[in-house]
C-alpha distance (Angstrom), angle and dihedral (degrees) to the residues before:
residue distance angle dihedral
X1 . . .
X2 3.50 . .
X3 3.64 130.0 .
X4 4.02 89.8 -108.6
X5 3.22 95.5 51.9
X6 4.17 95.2 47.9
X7 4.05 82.7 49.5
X8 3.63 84.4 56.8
X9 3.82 102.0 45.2
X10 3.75 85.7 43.7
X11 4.45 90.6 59.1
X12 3.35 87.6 42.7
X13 3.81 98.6 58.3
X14 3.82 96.6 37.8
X15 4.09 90.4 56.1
X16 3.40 111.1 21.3
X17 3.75 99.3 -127.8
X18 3.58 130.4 124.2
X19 3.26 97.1 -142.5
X20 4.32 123.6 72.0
X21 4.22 143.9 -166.5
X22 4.23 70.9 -108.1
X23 3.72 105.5 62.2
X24 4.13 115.6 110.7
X25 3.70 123.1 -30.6
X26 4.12 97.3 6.2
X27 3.84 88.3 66.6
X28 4.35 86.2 64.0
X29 3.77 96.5 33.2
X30 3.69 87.5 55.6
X31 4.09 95.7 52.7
X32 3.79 93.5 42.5
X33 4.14 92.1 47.8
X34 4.47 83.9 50.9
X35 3.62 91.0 40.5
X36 3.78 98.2 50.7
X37 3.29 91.3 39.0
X38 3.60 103.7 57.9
X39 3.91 88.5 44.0
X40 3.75 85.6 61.3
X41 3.80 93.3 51.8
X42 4.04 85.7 47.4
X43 3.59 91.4 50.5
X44 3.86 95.8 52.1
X45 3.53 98.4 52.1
X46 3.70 95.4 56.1
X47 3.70 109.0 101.4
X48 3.98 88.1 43.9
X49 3.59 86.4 65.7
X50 3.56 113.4 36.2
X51 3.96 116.0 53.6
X52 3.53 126.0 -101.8
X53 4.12 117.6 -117.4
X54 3.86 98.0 167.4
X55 4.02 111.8 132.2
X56 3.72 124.2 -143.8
X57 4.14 124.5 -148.5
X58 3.22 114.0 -175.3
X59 3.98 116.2 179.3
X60 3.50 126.6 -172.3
X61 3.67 131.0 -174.0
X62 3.84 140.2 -162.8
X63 3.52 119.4 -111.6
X64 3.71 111.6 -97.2
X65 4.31 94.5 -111.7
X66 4.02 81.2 54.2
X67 4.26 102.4 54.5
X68 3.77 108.0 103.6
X69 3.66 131.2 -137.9
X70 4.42 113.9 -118.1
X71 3.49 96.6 -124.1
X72 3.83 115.5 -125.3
X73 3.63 105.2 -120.7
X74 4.25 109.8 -150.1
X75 3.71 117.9 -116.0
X76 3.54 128.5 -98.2
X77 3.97 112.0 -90.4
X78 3.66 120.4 -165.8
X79 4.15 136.5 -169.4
X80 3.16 130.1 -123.6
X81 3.69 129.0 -124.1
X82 3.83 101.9 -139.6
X83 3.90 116.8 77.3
X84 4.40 103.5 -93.3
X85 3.50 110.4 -131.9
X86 4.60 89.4 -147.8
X87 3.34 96.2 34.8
X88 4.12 127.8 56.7
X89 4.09 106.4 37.8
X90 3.46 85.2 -96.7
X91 3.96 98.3 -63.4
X92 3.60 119.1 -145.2
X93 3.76 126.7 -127.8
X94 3.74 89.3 -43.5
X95 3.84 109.4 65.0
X96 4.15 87.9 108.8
X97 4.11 78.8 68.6
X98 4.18 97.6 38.8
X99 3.48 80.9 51.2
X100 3.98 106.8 52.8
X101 3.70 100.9 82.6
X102 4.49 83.0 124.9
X103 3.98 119.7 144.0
X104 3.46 97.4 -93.6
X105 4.03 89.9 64.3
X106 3.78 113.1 29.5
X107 3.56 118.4 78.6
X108 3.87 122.6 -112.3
X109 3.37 138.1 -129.1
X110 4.23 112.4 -85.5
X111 3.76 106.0 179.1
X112 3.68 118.3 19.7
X113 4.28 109.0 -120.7
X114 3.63 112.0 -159.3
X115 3.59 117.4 -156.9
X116 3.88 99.6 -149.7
X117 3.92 125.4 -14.0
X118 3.50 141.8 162.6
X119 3.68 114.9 -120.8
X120 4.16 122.5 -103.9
X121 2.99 134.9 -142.7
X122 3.92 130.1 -139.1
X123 4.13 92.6 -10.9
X124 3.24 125.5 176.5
X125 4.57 115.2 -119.9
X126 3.91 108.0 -154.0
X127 4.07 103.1 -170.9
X128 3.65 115.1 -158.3
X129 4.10 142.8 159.8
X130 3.81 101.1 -118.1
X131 4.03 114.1 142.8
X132 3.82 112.4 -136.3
X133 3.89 118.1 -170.8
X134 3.58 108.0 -117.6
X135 4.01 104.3 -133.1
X136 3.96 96.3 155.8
X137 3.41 147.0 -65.4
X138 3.85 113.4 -28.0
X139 3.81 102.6 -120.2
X140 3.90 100.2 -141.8
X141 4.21 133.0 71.3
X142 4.12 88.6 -88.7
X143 3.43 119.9 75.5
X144 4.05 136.2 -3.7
X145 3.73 106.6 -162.2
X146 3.95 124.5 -160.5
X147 4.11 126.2 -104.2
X148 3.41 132.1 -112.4
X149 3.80 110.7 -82.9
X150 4.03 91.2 -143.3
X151 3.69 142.7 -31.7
X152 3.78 119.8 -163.2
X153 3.95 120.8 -128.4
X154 3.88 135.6 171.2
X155 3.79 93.5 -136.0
X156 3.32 145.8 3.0
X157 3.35 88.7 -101.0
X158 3.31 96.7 68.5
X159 3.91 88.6 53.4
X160 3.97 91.5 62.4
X161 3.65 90.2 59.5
X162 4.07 87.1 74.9
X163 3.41 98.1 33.9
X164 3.28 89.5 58.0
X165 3.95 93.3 52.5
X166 3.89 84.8 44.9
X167 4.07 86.9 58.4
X168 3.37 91.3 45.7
X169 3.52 96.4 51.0
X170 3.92 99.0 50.8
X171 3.69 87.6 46.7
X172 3.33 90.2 70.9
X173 3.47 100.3 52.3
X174 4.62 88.7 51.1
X175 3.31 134.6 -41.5
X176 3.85 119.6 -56.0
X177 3.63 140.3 -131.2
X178 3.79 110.9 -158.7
X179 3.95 122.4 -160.1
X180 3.75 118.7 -149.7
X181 3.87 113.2 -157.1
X182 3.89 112.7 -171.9
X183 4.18 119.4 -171.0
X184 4.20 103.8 -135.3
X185 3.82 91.9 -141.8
X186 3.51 129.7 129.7
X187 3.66 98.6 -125.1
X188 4.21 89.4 60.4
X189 3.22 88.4 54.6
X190 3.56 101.0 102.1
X191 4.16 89.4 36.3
X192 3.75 85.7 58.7
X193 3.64 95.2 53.8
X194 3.63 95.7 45.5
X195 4.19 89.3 50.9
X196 3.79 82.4 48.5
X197 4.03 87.7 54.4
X198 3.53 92.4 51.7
X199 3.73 107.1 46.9
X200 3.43 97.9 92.6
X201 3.36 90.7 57.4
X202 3.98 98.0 47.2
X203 4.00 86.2 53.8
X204 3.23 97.7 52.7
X205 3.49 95.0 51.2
X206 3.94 93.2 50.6
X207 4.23 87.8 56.3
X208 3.95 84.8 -112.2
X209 4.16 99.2 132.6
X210 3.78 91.2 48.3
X211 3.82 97.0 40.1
X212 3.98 93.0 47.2
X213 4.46 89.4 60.6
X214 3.93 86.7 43.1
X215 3.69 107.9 119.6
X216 3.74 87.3 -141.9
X217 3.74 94.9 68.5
X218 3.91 97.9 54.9
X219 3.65 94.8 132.6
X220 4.31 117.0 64.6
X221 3.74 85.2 -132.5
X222 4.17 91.8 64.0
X223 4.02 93.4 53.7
X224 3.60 107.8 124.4
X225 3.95 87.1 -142.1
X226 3.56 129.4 18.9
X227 4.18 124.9 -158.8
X228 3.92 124.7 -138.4
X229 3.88 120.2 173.9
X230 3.55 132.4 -162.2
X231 3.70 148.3 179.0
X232 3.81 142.2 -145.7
X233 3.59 148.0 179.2
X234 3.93 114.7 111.0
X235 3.55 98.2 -20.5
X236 3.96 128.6 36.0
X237 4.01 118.5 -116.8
X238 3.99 126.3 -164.6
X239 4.44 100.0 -148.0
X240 3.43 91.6 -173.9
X241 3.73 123.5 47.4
X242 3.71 90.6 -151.0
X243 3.15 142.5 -0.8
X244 4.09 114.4 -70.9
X245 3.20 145.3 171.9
X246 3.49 93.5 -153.9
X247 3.79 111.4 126.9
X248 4.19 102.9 -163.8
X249 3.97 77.2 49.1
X250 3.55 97.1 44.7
X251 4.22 82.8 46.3
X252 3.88 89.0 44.7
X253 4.00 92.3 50.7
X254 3.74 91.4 56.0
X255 4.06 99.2 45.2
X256 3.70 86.8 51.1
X257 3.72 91.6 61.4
X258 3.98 104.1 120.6
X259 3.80 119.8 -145.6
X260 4.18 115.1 -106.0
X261 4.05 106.0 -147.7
X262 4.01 83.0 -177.0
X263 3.84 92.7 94.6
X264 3.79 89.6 -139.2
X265 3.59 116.9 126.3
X266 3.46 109.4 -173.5
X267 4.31 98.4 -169.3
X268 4.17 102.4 149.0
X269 3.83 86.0 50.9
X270 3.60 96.2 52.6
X271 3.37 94.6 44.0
X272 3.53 92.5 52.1
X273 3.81 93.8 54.8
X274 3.68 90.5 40.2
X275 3.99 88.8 59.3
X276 3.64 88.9 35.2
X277 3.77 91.9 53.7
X278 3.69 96.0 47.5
X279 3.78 100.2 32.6
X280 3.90 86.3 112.4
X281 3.52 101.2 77.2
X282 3.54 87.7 53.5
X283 4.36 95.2 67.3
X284 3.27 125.1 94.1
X285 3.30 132.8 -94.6
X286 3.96 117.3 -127.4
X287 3.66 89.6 -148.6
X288 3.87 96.5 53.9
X289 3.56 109.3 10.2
X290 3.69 96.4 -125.9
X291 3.76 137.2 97.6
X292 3.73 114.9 -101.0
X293 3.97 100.8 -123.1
X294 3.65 133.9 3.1
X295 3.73 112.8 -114.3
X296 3.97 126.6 -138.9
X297 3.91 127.3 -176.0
X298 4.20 115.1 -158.2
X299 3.49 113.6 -168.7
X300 4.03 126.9 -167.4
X301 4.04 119.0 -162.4
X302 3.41 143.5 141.7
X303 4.13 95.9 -153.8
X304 3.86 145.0 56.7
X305 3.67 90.0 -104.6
X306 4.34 119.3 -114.8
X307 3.73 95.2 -119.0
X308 4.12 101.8 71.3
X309 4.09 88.0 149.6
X310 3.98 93.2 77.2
X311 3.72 96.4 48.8
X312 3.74 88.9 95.7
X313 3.64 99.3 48.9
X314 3.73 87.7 41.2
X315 3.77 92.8 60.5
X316 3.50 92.5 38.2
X317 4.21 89.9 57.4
X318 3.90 91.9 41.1
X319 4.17 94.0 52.3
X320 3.64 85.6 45.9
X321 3.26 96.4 62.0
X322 3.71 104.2 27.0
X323 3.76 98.0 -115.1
X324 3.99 119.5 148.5
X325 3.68 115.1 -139.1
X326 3.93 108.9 -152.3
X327 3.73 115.2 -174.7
X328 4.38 130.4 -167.2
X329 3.78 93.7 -150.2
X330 3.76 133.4 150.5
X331 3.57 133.7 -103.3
X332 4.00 119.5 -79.9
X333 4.29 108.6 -129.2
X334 3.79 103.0 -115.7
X335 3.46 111.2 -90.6
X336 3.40 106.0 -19.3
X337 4.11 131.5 82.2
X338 3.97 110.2 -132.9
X339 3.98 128.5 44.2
X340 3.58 139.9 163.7
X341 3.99 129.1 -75.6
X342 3.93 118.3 -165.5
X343 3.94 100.4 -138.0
X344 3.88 119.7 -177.1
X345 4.02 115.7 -176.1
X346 3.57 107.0 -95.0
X347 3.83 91.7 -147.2
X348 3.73 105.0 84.0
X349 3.85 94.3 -147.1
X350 3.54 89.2 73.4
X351 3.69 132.1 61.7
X352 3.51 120.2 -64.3
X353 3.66 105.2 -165.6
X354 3.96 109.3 127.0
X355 4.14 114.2 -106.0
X356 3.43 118.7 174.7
X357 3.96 130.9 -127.8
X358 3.83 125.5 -157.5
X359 3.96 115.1 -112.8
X360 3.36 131.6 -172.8
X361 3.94 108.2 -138.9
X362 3.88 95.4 142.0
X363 3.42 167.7 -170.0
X364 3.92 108.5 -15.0
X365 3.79 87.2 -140.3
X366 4.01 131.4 56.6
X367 3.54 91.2 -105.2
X368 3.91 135.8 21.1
X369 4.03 104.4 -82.0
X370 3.91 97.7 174.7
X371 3.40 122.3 63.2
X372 3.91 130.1 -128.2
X373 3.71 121.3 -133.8
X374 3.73 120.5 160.5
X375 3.68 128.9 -167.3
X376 3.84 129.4 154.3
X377 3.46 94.6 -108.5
X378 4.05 91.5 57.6
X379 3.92 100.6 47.8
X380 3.64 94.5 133.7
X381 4.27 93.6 59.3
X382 3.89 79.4 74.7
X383 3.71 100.6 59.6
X384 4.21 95.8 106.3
X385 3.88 117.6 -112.8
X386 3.72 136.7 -164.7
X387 3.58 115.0 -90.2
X388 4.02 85.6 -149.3
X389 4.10 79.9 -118.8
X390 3.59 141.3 63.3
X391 3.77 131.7 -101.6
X392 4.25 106.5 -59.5
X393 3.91 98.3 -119.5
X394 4.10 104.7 46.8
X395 4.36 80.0 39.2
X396 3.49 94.7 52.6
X397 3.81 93.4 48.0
X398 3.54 87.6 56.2
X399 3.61 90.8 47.7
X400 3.20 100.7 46.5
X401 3.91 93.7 46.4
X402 3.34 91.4 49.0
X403 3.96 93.1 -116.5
X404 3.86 124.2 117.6
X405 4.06 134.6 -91.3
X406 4.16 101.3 -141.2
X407 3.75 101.5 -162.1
X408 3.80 108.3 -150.1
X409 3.67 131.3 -156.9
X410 3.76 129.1 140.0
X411 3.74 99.3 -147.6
X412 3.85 98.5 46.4
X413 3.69 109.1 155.2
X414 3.53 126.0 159.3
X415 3.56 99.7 -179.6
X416 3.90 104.9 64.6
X417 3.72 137.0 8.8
X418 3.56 119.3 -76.3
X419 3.82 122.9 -141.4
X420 3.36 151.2 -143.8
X421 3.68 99.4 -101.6
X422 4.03 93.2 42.4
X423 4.37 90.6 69.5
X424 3.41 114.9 109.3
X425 3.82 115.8 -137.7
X426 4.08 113.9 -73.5
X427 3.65 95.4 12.0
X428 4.32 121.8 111.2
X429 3.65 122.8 -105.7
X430 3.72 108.2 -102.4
X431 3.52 120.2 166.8
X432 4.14 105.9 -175.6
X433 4.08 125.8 29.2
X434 3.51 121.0 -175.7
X435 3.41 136.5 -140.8
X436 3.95 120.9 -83.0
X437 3.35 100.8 -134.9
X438 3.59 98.4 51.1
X439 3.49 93.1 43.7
X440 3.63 93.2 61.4
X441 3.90 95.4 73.2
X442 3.80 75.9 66.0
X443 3.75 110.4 54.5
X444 3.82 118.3 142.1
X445 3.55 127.1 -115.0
X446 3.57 102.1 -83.9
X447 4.18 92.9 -162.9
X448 3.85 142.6 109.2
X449 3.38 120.4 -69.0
X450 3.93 98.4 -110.9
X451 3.78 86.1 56.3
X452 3.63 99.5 45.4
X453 3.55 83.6 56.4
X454 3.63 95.1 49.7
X455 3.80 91.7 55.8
X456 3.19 94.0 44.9
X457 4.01 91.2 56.5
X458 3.93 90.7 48.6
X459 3.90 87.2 79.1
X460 3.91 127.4 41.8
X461 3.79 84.6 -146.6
X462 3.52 95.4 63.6
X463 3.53 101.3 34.3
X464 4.31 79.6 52.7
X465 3.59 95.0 51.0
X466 4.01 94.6 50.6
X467 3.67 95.0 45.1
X468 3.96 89.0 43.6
X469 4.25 93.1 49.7
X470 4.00 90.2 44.4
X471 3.45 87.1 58.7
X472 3.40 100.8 35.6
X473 3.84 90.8 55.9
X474 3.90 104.2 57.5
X475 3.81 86.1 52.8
X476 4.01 139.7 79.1
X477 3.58 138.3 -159.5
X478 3.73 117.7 -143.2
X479 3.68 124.4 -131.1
X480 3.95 122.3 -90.7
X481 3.58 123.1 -117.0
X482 3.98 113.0 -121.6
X483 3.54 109.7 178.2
X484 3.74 126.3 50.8
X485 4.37 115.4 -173.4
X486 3.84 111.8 -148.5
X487 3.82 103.4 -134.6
X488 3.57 92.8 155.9
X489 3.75 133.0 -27.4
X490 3.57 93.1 -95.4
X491 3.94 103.5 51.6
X492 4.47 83.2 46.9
X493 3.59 84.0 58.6
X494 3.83 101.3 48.3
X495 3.81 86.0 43.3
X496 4.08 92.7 53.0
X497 3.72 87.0 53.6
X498 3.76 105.8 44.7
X499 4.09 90.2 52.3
X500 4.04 77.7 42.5
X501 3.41 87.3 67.2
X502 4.23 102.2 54.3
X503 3.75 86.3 54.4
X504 4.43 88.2 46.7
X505 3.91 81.0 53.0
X506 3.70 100.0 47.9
X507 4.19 99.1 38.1
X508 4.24 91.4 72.2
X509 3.91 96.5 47.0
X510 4.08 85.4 47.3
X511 3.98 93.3 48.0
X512 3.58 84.3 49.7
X513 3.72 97.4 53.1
X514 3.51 89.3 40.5
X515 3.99 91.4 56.3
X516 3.92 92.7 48.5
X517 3.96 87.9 54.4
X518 3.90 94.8 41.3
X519 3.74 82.5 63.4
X520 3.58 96.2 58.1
X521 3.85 94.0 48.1
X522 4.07 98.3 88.6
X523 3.65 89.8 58.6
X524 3.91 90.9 45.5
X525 3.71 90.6 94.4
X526 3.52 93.4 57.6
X527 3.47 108.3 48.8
X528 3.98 110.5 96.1
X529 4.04 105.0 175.0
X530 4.10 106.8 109.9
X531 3.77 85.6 -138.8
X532 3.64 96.6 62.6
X533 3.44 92.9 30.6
X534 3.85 98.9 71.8
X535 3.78 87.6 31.9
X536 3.87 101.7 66.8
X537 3.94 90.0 36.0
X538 3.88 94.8 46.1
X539 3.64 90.4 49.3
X540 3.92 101.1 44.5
X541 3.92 88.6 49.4
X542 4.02 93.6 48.1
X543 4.16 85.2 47.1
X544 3.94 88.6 49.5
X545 3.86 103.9 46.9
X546 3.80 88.1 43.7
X547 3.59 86.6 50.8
X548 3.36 90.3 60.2
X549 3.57 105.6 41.4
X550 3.68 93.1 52.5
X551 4.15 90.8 46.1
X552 4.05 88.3 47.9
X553 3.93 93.1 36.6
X554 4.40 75.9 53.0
X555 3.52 94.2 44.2
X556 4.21 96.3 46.1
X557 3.91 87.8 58.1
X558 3.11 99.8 51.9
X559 3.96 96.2 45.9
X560 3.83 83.4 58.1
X561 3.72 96.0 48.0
X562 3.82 87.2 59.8
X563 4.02 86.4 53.2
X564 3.60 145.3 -73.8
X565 3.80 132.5 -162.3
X566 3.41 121.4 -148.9
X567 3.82 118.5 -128.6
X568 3.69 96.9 -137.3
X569 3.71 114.9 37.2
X570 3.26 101.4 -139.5
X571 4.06 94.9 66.0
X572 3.56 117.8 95.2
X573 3.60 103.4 169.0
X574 4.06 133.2 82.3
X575 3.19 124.9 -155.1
X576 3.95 132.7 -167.8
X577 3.74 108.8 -126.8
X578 4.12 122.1 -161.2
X579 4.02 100.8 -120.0
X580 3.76 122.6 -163.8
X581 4.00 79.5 -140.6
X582 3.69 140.6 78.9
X583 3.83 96.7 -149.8
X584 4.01 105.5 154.4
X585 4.02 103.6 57.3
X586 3.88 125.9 22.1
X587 3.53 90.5 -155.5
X588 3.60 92.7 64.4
X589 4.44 84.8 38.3
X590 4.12 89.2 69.0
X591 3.95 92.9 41.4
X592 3.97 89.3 55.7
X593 3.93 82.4 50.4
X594 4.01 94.4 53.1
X595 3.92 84.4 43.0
X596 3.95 92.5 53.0
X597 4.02 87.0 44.1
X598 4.12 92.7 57.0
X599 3.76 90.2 33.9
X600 3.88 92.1 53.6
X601 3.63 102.9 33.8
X602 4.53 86.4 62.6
X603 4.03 82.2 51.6
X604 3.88 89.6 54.6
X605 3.57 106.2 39.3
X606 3.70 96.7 32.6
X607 3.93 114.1 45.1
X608 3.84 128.7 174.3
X609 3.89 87.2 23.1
X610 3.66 143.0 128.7
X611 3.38 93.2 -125.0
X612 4.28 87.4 48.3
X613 3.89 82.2 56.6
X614 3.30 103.7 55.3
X615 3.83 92.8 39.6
X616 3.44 90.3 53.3
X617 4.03 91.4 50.7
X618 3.64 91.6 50.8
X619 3.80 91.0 49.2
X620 4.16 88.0 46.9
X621 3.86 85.5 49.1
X622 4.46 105.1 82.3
X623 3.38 113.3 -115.6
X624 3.97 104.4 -142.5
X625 3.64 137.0 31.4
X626 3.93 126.3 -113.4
X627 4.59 121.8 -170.0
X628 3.31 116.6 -112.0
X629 3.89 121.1 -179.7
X630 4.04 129.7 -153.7
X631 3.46 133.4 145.9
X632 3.69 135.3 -83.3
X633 4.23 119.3 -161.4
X634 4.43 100.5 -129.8
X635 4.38 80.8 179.6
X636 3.97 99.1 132.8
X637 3.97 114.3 -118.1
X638 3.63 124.4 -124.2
X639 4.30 116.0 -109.5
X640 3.70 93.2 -115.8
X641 4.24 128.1 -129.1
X642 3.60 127.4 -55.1
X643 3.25 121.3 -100.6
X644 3.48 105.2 -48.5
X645 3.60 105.6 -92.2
X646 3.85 93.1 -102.2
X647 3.86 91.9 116.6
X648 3.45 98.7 -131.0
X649 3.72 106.1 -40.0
X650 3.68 101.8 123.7
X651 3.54 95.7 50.6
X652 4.15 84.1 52.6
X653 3.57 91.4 50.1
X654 3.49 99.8 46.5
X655 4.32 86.6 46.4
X656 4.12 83.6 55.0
X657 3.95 88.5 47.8
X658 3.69 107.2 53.9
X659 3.21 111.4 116.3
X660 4.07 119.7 -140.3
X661 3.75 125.6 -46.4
X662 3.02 118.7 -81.5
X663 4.71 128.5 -130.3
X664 3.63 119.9 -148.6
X665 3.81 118.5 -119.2
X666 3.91 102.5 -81.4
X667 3.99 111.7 -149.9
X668 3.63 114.0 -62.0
């Protein structure tokens, strides 16, 4: 029986009727409402059962005003090594130098500057380590890249070679407006006369002379480079009315430069004004959206400049409007502000022996980071040497403009000393230069004051070293006294205590220094820049080993005030010795250790640099004292004859034999 039928039986017994809910039609309506029912329920639970293998693509785009443009990075150039015969003015002897500006020396670009750009939204930073050669400011809205912080060059000459690349260069991107800024001194005389020499050359080379009779360039506004020259030295003068491109008025401009005996040089100003006077080629056109010509300012000076209070403002006008400042300078002396120029009278009828006249052309840094101790046993630490860069101000406008600091000087060597007798007339003394590309590990801060400050504070070393030099520098050590005559017992003793009394004067301002830089040495360990690196350690090992020459120098005297007897009998003179060894106090022994440690841990980790040099000097220099005796003659010397009898004569002879007068070194 089936399971209806049961159902049915079931009904009929429980009411007694015949009849059921299952009779006819409700029997099939009742299996076709469970049947579709439960397919239903089936059909629902599907997709929790079986697994679901449906992909989703979703693409999204930006809106059209949002896409951005690749940029189109230029292609590497490179420089030859031989001399070019088209490009360089014709550089003598020195174009392998003009040349150099390679990866390896110039300095890069640190912090992106843009010029003008719109703000974005959500962008993506990608930081990498990729060297680009800084050749200038990048004439667009993308990128501003840094200058080169100095590039060492025998000559001028040699200078013009890039400059005229750098030209070049921006005339390819639109025409060009090149300023010419010429220092009035007397000591560029002879630089402005060789520039003057060469400017034919340089203009030719640049396509000027045949582009200025082109028909196509009628109009001044359609020259592919324009000319501007100035001068400077206490006052500001415009050369050229307007700008030309004109070369026997270009030529003219330059010869008519008049020589400034003021010994002002007045550089930021008339850069300033320069940018300031030129600043509108540099807006942009409504039309085109571009400026109309690219801008360049080329300076030529053998000084800091006197007006350090508008290099701000100067660099803030020259980023503003995208113009490079490239300056022919000298080099600064490391670490120090003033050297020595050779200057012979250019006017022949006068005398032409060399003199030499005190310039200021340094430090290399914003502040003094070396210090200066003098003693007569370390004359040869003040000899000036090249700080491998020029002075900071006139290199950090370059820097910062992304232009180029040419350090000039026409007996550059940096494989042997350089003396006295090798300087050419109107050049500093500078007896050492270093090599470029070691140097650059080395390069100053080129930064605002405010921030060089704030560096400086981030490590007690540094701040040490800074506060050590400053006071280092106003202040001078006087000369020991070596030999001491035995007249009598009596005048020995006075004599032991008046050179006593040097060394009583010199001990407190050394403890002092010493007490600055023993501040600094906790941090020591955690300072990593090269620059500071061989600055703290240089300076605490200087401070040291004069330390304890001064103490032992102290110490010797007064041993031989208490009484010394001289091995032979006939001596009667002592004489202070330099001694490789600290014999009379062992306190002062382990000191001249810890000096030798600093002083030889700078020659180690820093070769083939200033600081190597003078830590090497100070290690060549014996650190203690030893007596030695010998004998002095005290018989008195006769007056001498008259005035040899020849009535005159000599004194006639010498009258007729002078040769012509001679001028005192005017302000350089």
């Amino acid at each position: 029986m089936t399971l209806f039928n049961r159902l049915q039986t079931w009904w009929q017994v429980q009411t007694g009727e015949e009849d059921t809910p299952f009779d006819g039609d409700s029997s099939a309506f009742l299996v076709s409402l469970v049947f579709h029912m439960a397919l239903l329920l089936a059909l629902g639970l599907i997709p929790y059962i079986l697994p679901d293998n449906q992909v989703t693509l979703t693409i999204t785009a930006p809106l059209e005003d949002l896409l951005i443009e690749d940029l189109k990075l230029p292609t590497d150039f490179a420089f030859s090594e031989q001399p070019s015969v088209d490009v360089g003015a014709n550089s003598v002897g020195d174009v392998g130098m003009a040349l150099s500006l390679a990866q390896v020396v110039s300095d890069v670009s640190e912090i992106p500057s843009p010029v003008e750009m719109d703000p974005v939204i959500n962008a993506n930073i990608e930081i990498n380590n990729e060297i680009q050669v800084a050749t200038g400011l990048q004439y667009s809205d993308n990128l501003t890249v840094k200058g080169a912080a100095g590039e060492g060059v025998t000559g001028a000459e040699g200078a013009i070679d890039r400059l005229t690349f750098e030209i070049l260069r921006s005339m390819e991107e639109r025409k060009t407006l090149v300023v010419w800024l010429f220092d009035q001194s007397a000591s560029l005389n002879r630089q402005r006369r060789s520039i003057y020499e060469r400017f034919d050359r340089i203009y030719e080379e640049l396509g000027v002379i045949e582009a200025s009779g082109n028909p196509a360039f009628a109009q001044r506004d359609d020259k592919p480079l324009l000319t501007s020259v100035m001068a400077f030295g206490q006052g500001i003068h415009v050369m050229t009315k307007d700008p030309t491109d004109d070369l026997p008025t270009i030529k003219a401009a330059i010869e008519a430069i008049q020589q400034d005996d003021s010994g002002i040089e007045r550089i930021f100003s008339t850069v300033h004004m320069a940018v300031d006077r030129f600043k509108h080629f540099r807006i942009r056109s409504p039309v085109t959206n571009q400026p109309d010509r690219n801008v360049m300012v080329i300076a030529f000076t053998d000084e800091r400049g006197d007006d350090l209070d508008g290099l701000d403002p100067t660099i803030s006008l020259c980023r503003r409007y995208a113009v490079p400042v490239y300056v022919v300078g000298v080099p600064a002396p490391f670490g120090r502000e003033e050297t020595l120029v050779k200057w012979v009278d250019p006017d022949p009828q006068y005398d032409q022996s060399e003199q030499w006249g005190e310039v200021n052309q340094g430090p290399e840094s914003l502040f003094p980071e070396r210090l200066k101790l003098v003693t007569g046993t370390q004359a040869d630490q003040l000899d000036p040497m090249d700080s491998g860069f020029g002075p900071f101000a006139l290199t950090r406008l370059c820097y910062e403009t992304g232009g180029i600091f040419f350090s000039v000087h026409p007996n550059r060597n940096v494989n042997r000393e350089v003396s006295r007798s090798e300087i050419d007339a109107f050049s500093a003394y500078l007896k050492h230069f270093f090599d470029p590309q070691v140097m650059r590990r080395y390069r100053p801060d080129y930064v605002a004051a405010d921030e060089y400050l704030r560096r400086a504070q981030a490590n007690q070393a540094r701040a040490a070293l800074l506060t050590a030099a400053r006071k280092s520098w106003v202040s001078t050590m006087s000369k020991p006294q070596l030999r001491f005559v035995r007249r009598s017992e009596a005048e020995l003793s006075n004599a032991l205590s008046e050179a006593q009394k040097g060394a009583a004067k010199a001990e407190p301002l050394l403890n002092e220094l010493y007490e600055t830089l023993r501040v600094g040495e906790a941090d020591r360990p955690r300072e990593t820049t090269p620059r500071w690196q061989a600055g703290y350690d240089l300076a605490m090992g200087q401070v040291m080993a004069t330390m304890v020459r001064t103490q032992a120098y102290n110490a010797m005297l007064a041993q031989a005030k208490r009484g010394m007897a001289f091995t032979n009998a006939s001596n009667n003179t002592w004489v202070l010795a330099p001694s490789s060894e600290v014999t009379i106090d062992s306190r002062l022994s382990k000191a001249a250790e810890k000096a030798t440690e600093y002083l030889q841990r700078v020659i180690d980790e820093h070769p083939d640099t200033p600081w190597a040099l003078l830590a090497r000097h100070e290690l060549d220099t014996p650190i203690g004292w030893a007596w030695t005796e010998e004998f002095t003659d005290l018989t008195p010397r006769g007056s001498g004859g008259g005035g040899g009898g020849d009535g005159g004569g000599n004194d006639m002879r010498r009258t007729m034999e002078r040769g012509p007068a001679k001028r005192p070194v005017p302000k350089l």
